[in-house]
C-alpha positions as CSV (number, residue, x, y, z in Angstrom):
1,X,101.3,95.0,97.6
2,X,101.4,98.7,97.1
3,X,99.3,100.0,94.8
4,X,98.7,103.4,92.3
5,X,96.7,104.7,94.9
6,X,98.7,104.2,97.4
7,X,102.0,106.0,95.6
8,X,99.6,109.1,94.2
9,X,98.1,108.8,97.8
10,X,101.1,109.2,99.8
11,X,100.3,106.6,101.8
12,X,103.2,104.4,101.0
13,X,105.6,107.1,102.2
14,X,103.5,106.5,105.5
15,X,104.5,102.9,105.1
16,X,108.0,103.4,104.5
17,X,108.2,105.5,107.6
18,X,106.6,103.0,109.5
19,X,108.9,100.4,108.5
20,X,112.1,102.6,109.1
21,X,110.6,102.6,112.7
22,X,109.8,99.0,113.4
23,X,113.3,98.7,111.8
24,X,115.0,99.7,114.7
25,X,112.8,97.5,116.9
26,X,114.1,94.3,115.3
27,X,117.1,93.9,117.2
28,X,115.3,93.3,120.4
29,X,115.6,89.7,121.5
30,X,112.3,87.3,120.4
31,X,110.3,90.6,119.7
32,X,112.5,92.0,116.8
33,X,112.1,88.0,114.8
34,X,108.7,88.5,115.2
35,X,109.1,92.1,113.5
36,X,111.0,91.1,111.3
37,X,108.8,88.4,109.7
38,X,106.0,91.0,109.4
39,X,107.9,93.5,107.9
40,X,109.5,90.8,105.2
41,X,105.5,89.7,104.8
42,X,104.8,93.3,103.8
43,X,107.5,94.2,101.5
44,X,108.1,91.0,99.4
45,X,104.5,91.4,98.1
46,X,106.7,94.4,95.8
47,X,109.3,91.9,95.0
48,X,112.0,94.2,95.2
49,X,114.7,93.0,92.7
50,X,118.6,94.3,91.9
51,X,118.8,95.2,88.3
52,X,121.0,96.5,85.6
53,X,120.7,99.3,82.9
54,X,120.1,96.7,80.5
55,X,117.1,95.0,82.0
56,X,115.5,98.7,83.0
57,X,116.0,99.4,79.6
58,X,114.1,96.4,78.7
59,X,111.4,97.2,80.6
60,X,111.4,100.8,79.8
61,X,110.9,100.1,76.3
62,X,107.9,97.5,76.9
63,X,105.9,100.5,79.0
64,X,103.2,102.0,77.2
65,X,103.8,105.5,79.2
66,X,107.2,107.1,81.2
67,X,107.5,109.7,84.3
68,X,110.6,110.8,85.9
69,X,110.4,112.1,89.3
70,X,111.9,112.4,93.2
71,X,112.7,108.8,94.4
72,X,109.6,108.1,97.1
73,X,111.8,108.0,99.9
74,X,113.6,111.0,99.3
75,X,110.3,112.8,100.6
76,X,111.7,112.0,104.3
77,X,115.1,112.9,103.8
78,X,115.7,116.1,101.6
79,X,118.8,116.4,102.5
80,X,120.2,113.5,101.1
81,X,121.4,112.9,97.8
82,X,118.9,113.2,95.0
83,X,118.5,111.2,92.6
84,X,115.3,110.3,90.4
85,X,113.0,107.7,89.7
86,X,111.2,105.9,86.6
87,X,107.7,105.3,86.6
88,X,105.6,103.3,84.3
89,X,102.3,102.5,82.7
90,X,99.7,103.5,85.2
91,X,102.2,104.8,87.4
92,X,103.4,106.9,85.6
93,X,100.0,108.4,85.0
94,X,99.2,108.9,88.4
95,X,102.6,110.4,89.9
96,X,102.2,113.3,87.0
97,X,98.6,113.7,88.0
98,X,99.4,114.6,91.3
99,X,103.2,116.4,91.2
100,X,105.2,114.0,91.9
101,X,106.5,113.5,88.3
102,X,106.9,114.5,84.4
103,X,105.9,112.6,80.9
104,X,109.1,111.4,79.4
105,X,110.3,109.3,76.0
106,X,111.6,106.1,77.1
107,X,115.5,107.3,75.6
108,X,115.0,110.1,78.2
109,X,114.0,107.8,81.1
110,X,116.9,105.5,80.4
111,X,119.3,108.7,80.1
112,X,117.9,109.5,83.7
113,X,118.9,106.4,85.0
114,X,122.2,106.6,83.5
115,X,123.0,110.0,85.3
116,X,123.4,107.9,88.8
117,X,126.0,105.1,87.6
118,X,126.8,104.5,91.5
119,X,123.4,104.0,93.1
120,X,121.8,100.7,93.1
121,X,119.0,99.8,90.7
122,X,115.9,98.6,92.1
123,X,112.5,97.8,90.3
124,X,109.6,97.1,92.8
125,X,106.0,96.0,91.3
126,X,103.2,98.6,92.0
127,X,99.7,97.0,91.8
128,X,101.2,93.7,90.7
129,X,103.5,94.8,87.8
130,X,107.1,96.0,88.0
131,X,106.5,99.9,87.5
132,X,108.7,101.8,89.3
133,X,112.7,101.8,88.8
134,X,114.1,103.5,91.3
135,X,118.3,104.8,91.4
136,X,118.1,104.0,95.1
137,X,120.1,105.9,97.4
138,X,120.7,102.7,100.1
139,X,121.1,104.9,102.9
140,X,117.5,106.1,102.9
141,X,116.5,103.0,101.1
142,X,114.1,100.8,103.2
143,X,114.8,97.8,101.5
144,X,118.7,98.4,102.2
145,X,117.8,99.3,105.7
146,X,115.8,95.8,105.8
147,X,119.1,94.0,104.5
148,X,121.0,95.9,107.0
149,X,118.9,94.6,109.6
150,X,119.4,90.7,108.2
151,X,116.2,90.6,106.5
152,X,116.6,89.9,103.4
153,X,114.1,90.9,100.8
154,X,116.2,92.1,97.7
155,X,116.7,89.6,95.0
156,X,119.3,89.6,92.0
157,X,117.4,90.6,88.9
158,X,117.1,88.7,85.3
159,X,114.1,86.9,85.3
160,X,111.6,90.2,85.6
């Protein structure tokens, strides 16, 4: 499972990379199941899970702390669409300490995520607890890239 460090770190941008990679190695016949199943290992640690404005919202307002910032993956790809990113608690913490985000009220990180309508919610747990809600933008997206791919990893949210 990712952790604090490992977003403040950069290190799961190295990770996301990697995966894109091995990504396009799964369709290779015996080798690419066996990719597969390591990559789906990796990544369902973060339990990646579909959610709405309302459940966000929800956990927005049980979050001690909020940051806005850069979606993670748009680091590889700045020329695709931009779109931003919620952090929380801990998280939160750490992507201001380094850059990669800005202190919040909870209204304004919900008002954030209401500027994309047409991108995907996604919350991912970060150390064990669901702290970042990202407006994904699915093609950059490595769990949409996974899915692509017939590796499913994505879940319908709810039950957070």
């Amino acid at each position: 499972m990712p952790t604090i460090d490992d977003y403040t770190s950069g290190k799961v941008l190295k990770n996301v990379k990697l995966t894109l990679y091995f990504l396009k190695l799964v369709k290779i016949p015996v080798l690419g199941q066996r990719i597969g199943k390591e990559l789906l290992k990796k990544i369902i640690v973060s339990e990646p899970r579909f959610i709405d404005i309302n459940t966000a919202s929800i956990l927005i307002h049980e979050s001690k702390k909020c940051a806005v910032g850069e979606r993670v993956c748009r680091a590889m790809n700045k020329d695709s669409k931009f779109t931003e990113s919620v952090f929380l608690d801990e998280l939160a913490e750490g992507m201001i300490n380094v850059g990669k985000a800005r202190y919040v009220k909870k209204e304004d990180a919900i008002q954030t995520l209401k500027k994309y309508p047409k991108n995907p919610l996604i919350a991912a747990k970060v150390s064990n607890k669901y702290m970042e809600i990202c407006r994904s933008y699915p093609e950059d997206c490595v769990y949409y890239n996974m899915h692509r791919c017939k590796i499913k990893c994505l879940t319908k949210y709810n039950n957070l």
